[in-house]
N, CA and C atoms as a LAMMPS dump frame, in Angstrom:
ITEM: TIMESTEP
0
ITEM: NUMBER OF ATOMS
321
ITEM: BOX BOUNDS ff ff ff
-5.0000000000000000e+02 5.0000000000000000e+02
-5.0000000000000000e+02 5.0000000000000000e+02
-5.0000000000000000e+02 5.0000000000000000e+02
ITEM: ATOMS id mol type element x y z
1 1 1 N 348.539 194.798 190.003
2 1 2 C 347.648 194.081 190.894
3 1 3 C 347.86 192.58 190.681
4 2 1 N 348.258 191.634 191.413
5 2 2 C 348.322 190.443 191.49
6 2 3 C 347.163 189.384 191.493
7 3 1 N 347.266 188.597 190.373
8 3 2 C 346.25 187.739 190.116
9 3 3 C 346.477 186.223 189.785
10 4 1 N 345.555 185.407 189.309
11 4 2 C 345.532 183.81 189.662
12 4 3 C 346.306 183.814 188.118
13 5 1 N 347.06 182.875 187.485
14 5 2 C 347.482 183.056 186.575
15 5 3 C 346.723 181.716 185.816
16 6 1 N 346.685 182.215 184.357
17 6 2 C 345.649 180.868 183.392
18 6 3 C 346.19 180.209 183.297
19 7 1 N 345.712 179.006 182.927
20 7 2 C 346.313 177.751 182.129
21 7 3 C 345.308 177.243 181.35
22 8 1 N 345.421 176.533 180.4
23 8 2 C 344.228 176.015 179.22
24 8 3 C 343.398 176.003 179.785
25 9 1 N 343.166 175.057 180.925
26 9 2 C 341.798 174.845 181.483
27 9 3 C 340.977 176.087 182.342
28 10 1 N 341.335 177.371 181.898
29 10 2 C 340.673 178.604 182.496
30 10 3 C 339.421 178.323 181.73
31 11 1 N 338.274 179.043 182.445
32 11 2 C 337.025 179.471 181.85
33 11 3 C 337.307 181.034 181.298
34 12 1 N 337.355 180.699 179.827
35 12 2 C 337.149 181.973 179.157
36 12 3 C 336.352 182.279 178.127
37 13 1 N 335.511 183.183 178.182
38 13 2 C 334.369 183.382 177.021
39 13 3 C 334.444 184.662 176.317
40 14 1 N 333.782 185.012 175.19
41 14 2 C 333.637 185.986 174.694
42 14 3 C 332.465 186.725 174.813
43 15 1 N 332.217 187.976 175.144
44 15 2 C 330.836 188.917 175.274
45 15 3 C 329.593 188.294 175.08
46 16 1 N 329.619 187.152 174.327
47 16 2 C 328.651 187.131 173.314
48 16 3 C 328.341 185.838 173.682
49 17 1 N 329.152 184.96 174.638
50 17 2 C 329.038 183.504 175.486
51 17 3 C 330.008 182.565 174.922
52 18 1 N 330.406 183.092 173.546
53 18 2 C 331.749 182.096 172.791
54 18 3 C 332.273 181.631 173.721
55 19 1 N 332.671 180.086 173.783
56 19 2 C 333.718 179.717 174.277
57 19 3 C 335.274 179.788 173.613
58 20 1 N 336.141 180.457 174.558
59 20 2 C 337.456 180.834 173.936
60 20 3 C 338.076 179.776 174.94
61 21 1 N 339.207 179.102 173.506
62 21 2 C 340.408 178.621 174.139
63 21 3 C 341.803 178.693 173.532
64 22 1 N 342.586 178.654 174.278
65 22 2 C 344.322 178.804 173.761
66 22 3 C 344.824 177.858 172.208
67 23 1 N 345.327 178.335 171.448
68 23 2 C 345.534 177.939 170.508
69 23 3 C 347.038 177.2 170.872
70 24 1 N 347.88 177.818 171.497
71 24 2 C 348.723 177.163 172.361
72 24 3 C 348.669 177.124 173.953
73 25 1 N 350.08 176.845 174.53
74 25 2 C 349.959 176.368 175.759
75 25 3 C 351.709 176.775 175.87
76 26 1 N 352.363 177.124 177.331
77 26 2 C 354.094 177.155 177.515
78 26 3 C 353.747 175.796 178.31
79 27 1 N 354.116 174.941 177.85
80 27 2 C 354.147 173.407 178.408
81 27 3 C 354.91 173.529 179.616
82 28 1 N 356.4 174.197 179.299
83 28 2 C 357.261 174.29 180.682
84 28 3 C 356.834 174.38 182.168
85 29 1 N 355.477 175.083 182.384
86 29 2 C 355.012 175.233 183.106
87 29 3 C 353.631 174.908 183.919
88 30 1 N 353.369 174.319 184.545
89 30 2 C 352.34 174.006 184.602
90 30 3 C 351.682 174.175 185.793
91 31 1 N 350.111 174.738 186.299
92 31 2 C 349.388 174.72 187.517
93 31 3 C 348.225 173.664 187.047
94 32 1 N 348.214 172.932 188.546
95 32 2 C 346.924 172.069 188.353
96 32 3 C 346.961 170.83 187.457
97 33 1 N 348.215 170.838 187.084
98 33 2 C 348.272 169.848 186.194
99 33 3 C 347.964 170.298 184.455
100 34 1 N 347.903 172.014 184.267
101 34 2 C 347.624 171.852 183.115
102 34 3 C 348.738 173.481 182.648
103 35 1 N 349.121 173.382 181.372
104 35 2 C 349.877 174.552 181.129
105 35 3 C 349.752 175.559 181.031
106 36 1 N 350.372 176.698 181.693
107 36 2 C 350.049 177.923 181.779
108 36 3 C 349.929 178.411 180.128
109 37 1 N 349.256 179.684 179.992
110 37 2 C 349.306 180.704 178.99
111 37 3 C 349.654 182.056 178.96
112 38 1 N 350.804 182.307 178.128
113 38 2 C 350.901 183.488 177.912
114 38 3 C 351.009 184.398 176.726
115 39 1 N 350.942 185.604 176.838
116 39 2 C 350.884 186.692 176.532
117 39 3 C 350.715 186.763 174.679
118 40 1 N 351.683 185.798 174.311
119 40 2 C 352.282 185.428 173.161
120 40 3 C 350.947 183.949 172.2
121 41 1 N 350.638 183.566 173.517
122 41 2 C 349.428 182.684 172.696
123 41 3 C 347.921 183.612 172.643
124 42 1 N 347.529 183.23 171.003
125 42 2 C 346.309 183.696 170.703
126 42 3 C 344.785 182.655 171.016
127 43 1 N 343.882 183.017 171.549
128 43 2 C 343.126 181.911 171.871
129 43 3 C 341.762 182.224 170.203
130 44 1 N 340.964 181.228 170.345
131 44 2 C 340.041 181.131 169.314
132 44 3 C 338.742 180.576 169.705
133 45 1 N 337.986 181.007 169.303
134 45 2 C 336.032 181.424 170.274
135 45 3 C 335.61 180.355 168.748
136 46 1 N 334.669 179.62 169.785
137 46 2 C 333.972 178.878 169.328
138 46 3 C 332.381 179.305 169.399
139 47 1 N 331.678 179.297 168.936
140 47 2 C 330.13 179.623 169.571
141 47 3 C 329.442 180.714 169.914
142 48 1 N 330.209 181.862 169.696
143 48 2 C 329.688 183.157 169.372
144 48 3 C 328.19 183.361 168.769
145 49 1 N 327.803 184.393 169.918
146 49 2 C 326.355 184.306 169.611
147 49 3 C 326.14 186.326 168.984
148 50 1 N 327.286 186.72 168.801
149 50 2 C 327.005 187.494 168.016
150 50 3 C 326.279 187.896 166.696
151 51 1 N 324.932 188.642 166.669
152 51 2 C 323.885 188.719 165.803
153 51 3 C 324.329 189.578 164.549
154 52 1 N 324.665 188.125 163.832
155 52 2 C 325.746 188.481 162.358
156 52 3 C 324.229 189.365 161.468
157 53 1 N 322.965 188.819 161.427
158 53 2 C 321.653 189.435 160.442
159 53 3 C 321.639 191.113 161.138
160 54 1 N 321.636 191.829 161.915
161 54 2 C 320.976 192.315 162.35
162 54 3 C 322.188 193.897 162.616
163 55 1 N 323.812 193.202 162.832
164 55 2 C 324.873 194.049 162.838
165 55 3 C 325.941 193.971 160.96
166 56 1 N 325.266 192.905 160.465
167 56 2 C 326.233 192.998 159.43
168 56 3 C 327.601 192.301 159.045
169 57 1 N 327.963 192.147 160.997
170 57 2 C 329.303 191.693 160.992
171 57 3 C 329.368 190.41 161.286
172 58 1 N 330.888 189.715 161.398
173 58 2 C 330.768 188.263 161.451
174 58 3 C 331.288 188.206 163.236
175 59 1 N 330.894 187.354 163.479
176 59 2 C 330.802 186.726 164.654
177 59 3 C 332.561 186.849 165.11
178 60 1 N 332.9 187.041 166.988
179 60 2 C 333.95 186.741 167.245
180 60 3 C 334.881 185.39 166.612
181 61 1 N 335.835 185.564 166.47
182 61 2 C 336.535 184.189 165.488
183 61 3 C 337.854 183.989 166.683
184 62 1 N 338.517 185.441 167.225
185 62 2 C 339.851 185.206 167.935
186 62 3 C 340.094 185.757 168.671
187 63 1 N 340.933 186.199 169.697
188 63 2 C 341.457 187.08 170.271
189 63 3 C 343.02 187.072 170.706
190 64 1 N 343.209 188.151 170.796
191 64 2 C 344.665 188.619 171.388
192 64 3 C 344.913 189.46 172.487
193 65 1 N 345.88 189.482 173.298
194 65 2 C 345.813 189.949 174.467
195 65 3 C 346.696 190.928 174.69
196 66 1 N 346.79 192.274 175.352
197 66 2 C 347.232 193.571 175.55
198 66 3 C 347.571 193.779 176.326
199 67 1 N 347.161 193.318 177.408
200 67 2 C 347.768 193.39 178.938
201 67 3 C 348.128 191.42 179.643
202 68 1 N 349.23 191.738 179.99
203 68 2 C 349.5 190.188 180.856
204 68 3 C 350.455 190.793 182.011
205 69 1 N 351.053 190.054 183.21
206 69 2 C 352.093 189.708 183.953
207 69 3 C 353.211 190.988 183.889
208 70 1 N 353.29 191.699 184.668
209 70 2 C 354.548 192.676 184.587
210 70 3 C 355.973 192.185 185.003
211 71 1 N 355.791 190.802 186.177
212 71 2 C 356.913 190.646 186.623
213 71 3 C 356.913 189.535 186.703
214 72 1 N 355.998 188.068 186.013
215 72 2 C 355.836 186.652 186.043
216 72 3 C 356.139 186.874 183.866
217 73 1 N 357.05 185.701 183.635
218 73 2 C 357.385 185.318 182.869
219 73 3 C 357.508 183.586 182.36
220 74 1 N 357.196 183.059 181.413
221 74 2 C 357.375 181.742 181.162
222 74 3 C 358.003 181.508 179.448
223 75 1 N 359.608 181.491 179.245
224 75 2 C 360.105 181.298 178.009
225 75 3 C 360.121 182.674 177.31
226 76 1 N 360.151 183.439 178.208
227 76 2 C 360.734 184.633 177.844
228 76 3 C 359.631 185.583 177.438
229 77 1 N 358.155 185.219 177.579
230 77 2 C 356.805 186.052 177.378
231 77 3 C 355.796 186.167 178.842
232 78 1 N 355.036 187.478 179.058
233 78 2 C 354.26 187.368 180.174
234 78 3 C 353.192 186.478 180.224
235 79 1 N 352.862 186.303 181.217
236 79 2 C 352.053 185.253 181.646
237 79 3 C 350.897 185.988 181.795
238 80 1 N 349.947 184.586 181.209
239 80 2 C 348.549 185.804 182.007
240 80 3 C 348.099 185.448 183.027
241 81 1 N 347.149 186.835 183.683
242 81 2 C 346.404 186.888 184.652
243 81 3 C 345.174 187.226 184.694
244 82 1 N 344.459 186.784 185.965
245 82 2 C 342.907 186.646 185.684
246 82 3 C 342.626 188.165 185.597
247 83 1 N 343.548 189.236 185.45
248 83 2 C 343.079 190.399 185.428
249 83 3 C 343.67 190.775 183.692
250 84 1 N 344.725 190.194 182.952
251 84 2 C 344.737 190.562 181.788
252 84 3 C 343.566 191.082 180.747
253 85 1 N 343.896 191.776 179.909
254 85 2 C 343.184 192.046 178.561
255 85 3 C 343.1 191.673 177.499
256 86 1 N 341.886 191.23 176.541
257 86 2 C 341.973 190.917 175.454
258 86 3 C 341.346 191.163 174.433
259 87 1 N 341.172 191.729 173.287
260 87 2 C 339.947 192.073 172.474
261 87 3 C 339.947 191.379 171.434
262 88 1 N 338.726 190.827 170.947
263 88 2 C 337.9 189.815 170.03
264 88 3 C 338.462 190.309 168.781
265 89 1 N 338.795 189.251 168.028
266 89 2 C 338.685 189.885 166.006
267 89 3 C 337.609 189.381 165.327
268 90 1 N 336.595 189.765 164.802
269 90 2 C 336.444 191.187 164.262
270 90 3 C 336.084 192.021 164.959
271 91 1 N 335.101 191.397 165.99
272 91 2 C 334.146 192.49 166.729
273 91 3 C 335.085 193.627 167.67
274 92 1 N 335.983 193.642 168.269
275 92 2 C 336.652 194.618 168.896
276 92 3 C 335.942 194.226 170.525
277 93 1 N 335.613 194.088 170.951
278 93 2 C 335.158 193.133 172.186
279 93 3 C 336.031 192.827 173.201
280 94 1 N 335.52 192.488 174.311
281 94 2 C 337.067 192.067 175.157
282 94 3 C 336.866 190.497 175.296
283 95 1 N 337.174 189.794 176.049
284 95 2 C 337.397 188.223 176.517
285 95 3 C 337.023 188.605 178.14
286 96 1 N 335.961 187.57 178.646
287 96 2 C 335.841 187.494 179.9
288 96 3 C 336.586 186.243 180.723
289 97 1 N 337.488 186.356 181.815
290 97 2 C 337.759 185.146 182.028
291 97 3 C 337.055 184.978 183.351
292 98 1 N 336.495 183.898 183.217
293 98 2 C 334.992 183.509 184.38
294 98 3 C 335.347 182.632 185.448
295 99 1 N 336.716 181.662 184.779
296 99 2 C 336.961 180.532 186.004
297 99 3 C 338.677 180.183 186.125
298 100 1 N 339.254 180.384 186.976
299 100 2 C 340.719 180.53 187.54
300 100 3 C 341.263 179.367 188.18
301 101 1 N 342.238 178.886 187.905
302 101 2 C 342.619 177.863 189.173
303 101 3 C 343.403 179.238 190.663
304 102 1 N 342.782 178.252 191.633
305 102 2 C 342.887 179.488 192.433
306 102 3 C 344.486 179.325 193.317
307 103 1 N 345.302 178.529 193.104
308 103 2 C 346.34 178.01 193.833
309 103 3 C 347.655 178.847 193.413
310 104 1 N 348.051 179.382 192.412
311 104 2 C 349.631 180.101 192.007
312 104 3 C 348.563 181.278 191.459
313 105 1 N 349.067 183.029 192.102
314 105 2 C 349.004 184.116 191.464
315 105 3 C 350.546 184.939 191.172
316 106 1 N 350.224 185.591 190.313
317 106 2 C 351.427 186.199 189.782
318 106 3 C 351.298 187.972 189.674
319 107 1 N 352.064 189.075 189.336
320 107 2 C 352.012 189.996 189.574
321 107 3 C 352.43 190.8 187.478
């Protein structure tokens, strides 16, 4: 299914309202003026409101992604899309992505 593809400046959060962002960026490429992300970069949640007293566990810290781009590539890794997957470390959680540049989709 074909979708808007990220770049740093996506809105992405974690379950829990964390703000997640890219720990890197494929510079080569860029929408909107800002660099796409793929497959291969891990992003990192800030602000997790996961209830560490009450579950035991510690709050989202990262995520990694499982699904990206079947047929869009940048430096030899898939690209993501506003439909990719990602699940939180520790919590097992996914990543919501809330805001897209809406101008280049990829497949």
């Amino acid at each position: 299914m074909p979708g808007s593809l990220l770049h740093s400046g996506a809105g992405v959060t974690c379950v829990h309202a964390g703000t997640a962002t890219p720990v890197a960026s494929s510079p080569r490429v860029t929408v909107s003026g800002k660099a796409i992300v793929t497959m291969a970069n891990a992003y990192k949640i800030a602000g997790c409101t996961f209830p560490t007293i009450s579950s035991g566990s510690p709050p989202c810290a990262t995520a990694t992604w499982s699904k990206a781009a079947t047929r869009v590539t940048s430096m030899g890794q898939p690209v993501l899309l506003q439909d990719s997957l990602a699940t939180c470390i520790p919590t097992g959680t996914p990543l919501l992505i809330v805001a897209v540049q809406p101008r280049v989709s990829g497949m």
